[in-house]
VMD Tcl script that draws the C-alpha trace (Angstrom):
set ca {
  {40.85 -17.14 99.08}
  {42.64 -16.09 95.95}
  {41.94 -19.68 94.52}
  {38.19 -18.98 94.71}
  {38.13 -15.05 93.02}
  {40.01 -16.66 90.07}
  {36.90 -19.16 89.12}
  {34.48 -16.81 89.70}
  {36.46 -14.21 87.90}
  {36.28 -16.65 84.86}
  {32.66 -17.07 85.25}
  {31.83 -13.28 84.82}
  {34.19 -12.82 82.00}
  {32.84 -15.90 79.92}
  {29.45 -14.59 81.08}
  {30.46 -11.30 79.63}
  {31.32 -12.85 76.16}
  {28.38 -14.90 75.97}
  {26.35 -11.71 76.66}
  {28.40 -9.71 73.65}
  {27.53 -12.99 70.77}
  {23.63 -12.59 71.88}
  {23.83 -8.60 71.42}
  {25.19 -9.42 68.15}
  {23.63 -11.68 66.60}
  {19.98 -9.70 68.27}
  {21.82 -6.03 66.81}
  {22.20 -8.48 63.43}
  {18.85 -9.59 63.62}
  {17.75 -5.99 63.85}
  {19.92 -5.24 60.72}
  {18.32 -7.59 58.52}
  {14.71 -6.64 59.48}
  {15.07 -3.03 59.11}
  {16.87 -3.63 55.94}
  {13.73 -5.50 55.10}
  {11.73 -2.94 55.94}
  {13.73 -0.57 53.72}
  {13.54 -2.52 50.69}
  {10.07 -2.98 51.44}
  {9.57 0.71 51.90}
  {11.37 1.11 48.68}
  {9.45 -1.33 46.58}
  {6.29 0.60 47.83}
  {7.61 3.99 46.60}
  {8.74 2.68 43.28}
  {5.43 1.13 42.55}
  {4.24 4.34 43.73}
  {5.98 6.59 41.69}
  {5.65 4.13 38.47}
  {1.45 4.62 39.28}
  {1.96 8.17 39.24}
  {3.82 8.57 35.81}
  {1.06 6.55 34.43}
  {-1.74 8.32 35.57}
  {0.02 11.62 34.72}
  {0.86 9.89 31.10}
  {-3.06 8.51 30.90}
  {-4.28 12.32 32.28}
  {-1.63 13.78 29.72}
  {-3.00 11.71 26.78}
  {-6.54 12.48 27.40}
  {-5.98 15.98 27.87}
  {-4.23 15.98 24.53}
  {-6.70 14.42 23.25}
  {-9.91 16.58 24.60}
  {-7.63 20.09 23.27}
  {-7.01 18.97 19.75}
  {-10.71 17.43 19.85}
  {-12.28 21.22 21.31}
  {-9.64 23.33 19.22}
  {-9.70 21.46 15.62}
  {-11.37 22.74 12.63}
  {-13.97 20.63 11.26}
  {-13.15 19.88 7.59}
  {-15.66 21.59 4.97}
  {-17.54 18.85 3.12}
  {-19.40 19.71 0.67}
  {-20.10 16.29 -0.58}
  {-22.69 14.81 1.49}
  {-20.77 15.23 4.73}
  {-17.91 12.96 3.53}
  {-14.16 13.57 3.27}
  {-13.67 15.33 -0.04}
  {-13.32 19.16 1.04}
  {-13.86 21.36 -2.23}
  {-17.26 20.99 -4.27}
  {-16.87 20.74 -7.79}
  {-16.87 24.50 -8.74}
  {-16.57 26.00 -12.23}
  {-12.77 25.82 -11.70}
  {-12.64 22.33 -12.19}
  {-12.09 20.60 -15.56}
  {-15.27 18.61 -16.03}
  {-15.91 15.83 -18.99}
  {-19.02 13.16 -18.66}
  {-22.46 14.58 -17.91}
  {-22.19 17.40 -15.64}
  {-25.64 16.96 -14.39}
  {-24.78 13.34 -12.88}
  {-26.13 12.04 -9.42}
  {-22.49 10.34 -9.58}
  {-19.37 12.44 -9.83}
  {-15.58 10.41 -9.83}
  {-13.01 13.14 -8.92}
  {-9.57 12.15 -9.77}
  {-6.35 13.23 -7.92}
  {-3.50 12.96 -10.66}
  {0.42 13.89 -11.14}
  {1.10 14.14 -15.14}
  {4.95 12.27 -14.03}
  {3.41 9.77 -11.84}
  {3.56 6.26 -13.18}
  {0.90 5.04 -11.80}
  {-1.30 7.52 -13.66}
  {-0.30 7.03 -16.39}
  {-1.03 3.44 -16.18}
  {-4.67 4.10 -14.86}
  {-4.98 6.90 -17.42}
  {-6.73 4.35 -19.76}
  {-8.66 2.86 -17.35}
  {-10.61 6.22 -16.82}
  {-10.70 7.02 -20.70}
  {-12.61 3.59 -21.18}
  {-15.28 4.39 -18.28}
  {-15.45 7.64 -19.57}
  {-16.54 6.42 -22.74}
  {-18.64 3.87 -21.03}
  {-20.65 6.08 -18.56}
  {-20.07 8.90 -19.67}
  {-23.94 10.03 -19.76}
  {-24.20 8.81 -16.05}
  {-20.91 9.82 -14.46}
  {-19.21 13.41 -14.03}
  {-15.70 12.87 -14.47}
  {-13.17 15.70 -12.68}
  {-9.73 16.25 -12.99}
  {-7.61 17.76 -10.24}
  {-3.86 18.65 -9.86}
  {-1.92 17.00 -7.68}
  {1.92 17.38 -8.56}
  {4.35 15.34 -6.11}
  {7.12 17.97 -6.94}
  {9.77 16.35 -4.28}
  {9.55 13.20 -6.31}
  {8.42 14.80 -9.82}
  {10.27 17.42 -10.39}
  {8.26 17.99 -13.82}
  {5.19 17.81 -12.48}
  {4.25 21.33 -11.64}
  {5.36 22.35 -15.26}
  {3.13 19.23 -16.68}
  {-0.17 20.88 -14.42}
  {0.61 23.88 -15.95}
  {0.66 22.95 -19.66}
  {-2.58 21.56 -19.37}
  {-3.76 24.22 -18.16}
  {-2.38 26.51 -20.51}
  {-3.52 24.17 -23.38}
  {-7.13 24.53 -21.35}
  {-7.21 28.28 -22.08}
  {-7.33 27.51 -25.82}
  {-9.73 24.67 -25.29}
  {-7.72 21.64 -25.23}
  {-6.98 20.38 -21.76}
  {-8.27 16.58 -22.23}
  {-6.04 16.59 -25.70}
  {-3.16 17.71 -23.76}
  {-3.86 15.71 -20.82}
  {-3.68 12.10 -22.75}
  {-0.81 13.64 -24.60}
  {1.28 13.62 -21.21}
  {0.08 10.83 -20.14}
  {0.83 8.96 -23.05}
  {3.88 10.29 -23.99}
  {4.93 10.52 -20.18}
  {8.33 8.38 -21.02}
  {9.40 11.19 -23.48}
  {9.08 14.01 -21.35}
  {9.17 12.97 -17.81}
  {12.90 12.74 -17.61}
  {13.98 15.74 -19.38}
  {16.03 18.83 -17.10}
  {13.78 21.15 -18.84}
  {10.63 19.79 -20.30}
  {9.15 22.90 -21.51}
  {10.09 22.73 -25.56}
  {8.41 19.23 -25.36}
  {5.21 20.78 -24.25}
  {5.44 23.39 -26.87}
  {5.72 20.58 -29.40}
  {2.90 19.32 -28.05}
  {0.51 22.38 -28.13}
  {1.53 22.88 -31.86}
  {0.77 19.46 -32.68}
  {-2.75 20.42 -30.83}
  {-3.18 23.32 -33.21}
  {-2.61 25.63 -30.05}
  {-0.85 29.28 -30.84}
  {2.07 28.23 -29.02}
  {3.03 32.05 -28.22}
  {-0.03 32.26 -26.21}
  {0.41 28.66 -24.95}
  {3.83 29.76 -23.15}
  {3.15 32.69 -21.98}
  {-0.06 31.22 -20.31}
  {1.88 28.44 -18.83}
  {3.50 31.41 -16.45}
  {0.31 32.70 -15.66}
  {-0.10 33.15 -11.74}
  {-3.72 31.97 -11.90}
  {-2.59 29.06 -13.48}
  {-0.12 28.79 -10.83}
  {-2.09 29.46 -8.04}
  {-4.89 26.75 -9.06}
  {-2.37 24.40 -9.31}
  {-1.44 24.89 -5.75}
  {-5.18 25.60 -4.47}
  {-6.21 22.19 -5.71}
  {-2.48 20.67 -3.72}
  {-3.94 22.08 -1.09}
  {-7.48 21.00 -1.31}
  {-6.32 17.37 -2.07}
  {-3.93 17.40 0.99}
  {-6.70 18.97 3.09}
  {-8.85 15.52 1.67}
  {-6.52 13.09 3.00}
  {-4.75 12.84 -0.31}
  {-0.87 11.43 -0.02}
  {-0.23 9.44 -3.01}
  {-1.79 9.66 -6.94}
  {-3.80 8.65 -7.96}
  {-6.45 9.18 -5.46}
  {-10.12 8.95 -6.60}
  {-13.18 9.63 -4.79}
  {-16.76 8.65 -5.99}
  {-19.73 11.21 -4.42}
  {-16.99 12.39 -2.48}
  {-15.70 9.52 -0.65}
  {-12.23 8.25 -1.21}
  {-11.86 5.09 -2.46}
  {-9.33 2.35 -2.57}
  {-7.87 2.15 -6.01}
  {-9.43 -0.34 -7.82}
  {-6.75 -2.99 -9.34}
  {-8.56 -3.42 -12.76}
  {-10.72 -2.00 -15.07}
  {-14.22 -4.89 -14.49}
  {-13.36 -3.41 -10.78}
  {-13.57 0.30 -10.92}
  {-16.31 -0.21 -13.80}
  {-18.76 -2.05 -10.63}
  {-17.65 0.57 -8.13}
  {-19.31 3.01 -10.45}
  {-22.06 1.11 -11.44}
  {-22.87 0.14 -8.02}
  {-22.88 4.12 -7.44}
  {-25.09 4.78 -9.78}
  {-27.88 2.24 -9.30}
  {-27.72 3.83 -4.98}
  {-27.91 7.48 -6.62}
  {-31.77 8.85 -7.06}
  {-32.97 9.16 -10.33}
  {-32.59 12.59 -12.40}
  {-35.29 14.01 -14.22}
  {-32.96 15.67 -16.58}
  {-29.94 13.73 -17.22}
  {-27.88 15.72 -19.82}
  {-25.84 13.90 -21.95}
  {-22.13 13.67 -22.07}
  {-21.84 16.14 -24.89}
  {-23.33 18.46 -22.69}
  {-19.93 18.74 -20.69}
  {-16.38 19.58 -21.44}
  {-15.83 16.06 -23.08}
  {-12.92 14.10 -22.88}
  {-11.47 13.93 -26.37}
  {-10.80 11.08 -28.40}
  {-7.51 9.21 -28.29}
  {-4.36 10.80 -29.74}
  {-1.36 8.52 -30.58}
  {1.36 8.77 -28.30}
  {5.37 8.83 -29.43}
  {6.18 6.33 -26.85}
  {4.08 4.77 -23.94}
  {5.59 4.41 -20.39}
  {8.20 1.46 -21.03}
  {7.80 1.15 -17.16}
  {3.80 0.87 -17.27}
  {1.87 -2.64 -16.98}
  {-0.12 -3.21 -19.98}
  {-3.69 -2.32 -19.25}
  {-5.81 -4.65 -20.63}
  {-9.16 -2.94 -21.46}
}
mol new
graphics top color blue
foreach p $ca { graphics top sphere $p radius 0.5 }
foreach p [lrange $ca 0 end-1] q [lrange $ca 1 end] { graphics top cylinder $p $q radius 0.2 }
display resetview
C-alpha cells in the first residue's frame, strides 16, 4: 500500500510543477502584452500632446499675427501710397526744379563713407536733370557708428540759415577725411563757414540751436519710420530704391521715372529752386573712397 501512495504522490507533485512553468510563462505572457499596451498607450499620448503644442503654437502665431495686424498703425504716405512717410514740406532743403513730377529724396550721414562716395554721383545728375528732377536732402546721422555726425547735420544747417547749405554740404563731403576723425570737429566747421563767407559768430551759435536740433532728429525719425537702416537710402516718387552701383545706373532709374511721370504744364527751371552750388575744392578727398568715375 505504501509502495503505491509514493508514485502517485510523485505524479501530483510533478503535476504541480508543471502547472507553476505554464502560470508563468501565461503571467509572462501577460507582462509583455500589457507592457505593449503601455508603450502603445504612451506613444498615443506623446503624439497627442506633440499635436497639441502645435496647434496651440499654429493658434498662438495666428493670433499674434491677427493683433499686431488689427492694432498697428498704418504708416502715413504721402507719396502716392508708397513707403516714404513725410511729404516734402518747406522744411526740407530742396535744389533741382521744385515743380518736378519726379522728386529723388536722399537719406545721408555727412561721416558715412559711402556718401561721400555717392556724393558725386548725385552732383552730376543734379546738373544733368536738374530742370526735371527735385532733388531733397534729409538727415540721417548714424551717431552709434558716427560719432560726428550729428555735429556735421548741424553745421549744415547752421551754414543753411545764412544761405549756404549745398556749399557746406559738398564741403563735408569732400573734405570728410579731414574732419571725420577728429574728438571735437567743431573748429573745422568754423573754418569751413569762414571760408564760405559765413559770420562765423552767428554760424556757432546757430549750430546749438534746438530747432536745428530737433529737425535733425524729426527727419531720424521720419527716415526710420520709412524703413531707412543704412545711408545712403534714396527713394524716387517716394519709393525706396536699391542703390544703384554706378552713375549710367542711377542716371536710367531717373530717366525711366521721368518718361512714366505725366507731363507738367509749367515746369520751372532749376534756378527756380534752392540750387545746388557749384563744386568747391576739397583739402583732401576720402583716402578710403572708390574713385567715382563720372
Amino acid at each position: 500500500m505504501e509502495e503505491d501512495t509514493q508514485p502517485q504522490q510523485q505524479q501530483e507533485t510533478a503535476s504541480e510543477h508543471s502547472i507553476s512553468k505554464k502560470e508563468r510563462r501565461e503571467l509572462r505572457r501577460e507582462e509583455r502584452k500589457a507592457a505593449g499596451t503601455r508603450e502603445q498607450k504612451s506613444k498615443s499620448f506623446r503624439r497627442l500632446m506633440l499635436w497639441l503644442i502645435a496647434i496651440l503654437l499654429v493658434g498662438g502665431s495666428l493670433a499674434g499675427v491677427f493683433y499686431l495686424a488689427k492694432t498697428a498703425k498704418p504708416v502715413e504716405n504721402n507719396q502716392n501710397g508708397s513707403g516714404l512717410r513725410d511729404a516734402v514740406s518747406s522744411e526740407d532743403w530742396v535744389g533741382g526744379n521744385p515743380d518736378a513730377a519726379v522728386t529723388l529724396v536722399e537719406y545721408a550721414d555727412f561721416q558715412c563713407p559711402a556718401c561721400g562716395q555717392y556724393h558725386p554721383i548725385i552732383k552730376k545728375l543734379e546738373e544733368e536733370l536738374g530742370a526735371q528732377v527735385r532733388f531733397v536732402f534729409r538727415h540721417f546721422p548714424l551717431a552709434r557708428i558716427h560719432p560726428n555726425a550729428e555735429a556735421a547735420a548741424a553745421a549744415a544747417e547752421a551754414a543753411g540759415l545764412q544761405g549756404k547749405f549745398w556749399e557746406m554740404r559738398t564741403i563735408l563731403f569732400e573734405r570728410q577725411n579731414d574732419w571725420s576723425k577728429k574728438p571735437n570737429p567743431r573748429t573745422a566747421f568754423v573754418a569751413y563757414a569762414q571760408e564760405l563767407g559765413l559770420t562765423t559768430d552767428q554760424f556757432e551759435n546757430d549750430m546749438e540751436l534746438d530747432a536745428i536740433e530737433e529737425k535733425i532728429k524729426t527727419q531720424l525719425n521720419g527716415g526710420t519710420a520709412s524703413g531707412v537702416n543704412s545711408t545712403p537710402t534714396f527713394f524716387i516718387n517716394g519709393a525706396k530704391i536699391d542703390n544703384p552701383r554706378s552713375l549710367d545706373e542711377f542716371r536710367n532709374m531717373l530717366t525711366q521715372a521721368i518718361a512714366a511721370a505725366p507731363p507738367l504744364e509749367n515746369t520751372g527751371s532749376a534756378g527756380d529752386a534752392k540750387t545746388p552750388e557749384t563744386s568747391v575744392e576739397p583739402n583732401d578727398t576720402n583716402a578710403n573712397a572708390p574713385q567715382v568715375n563720372l
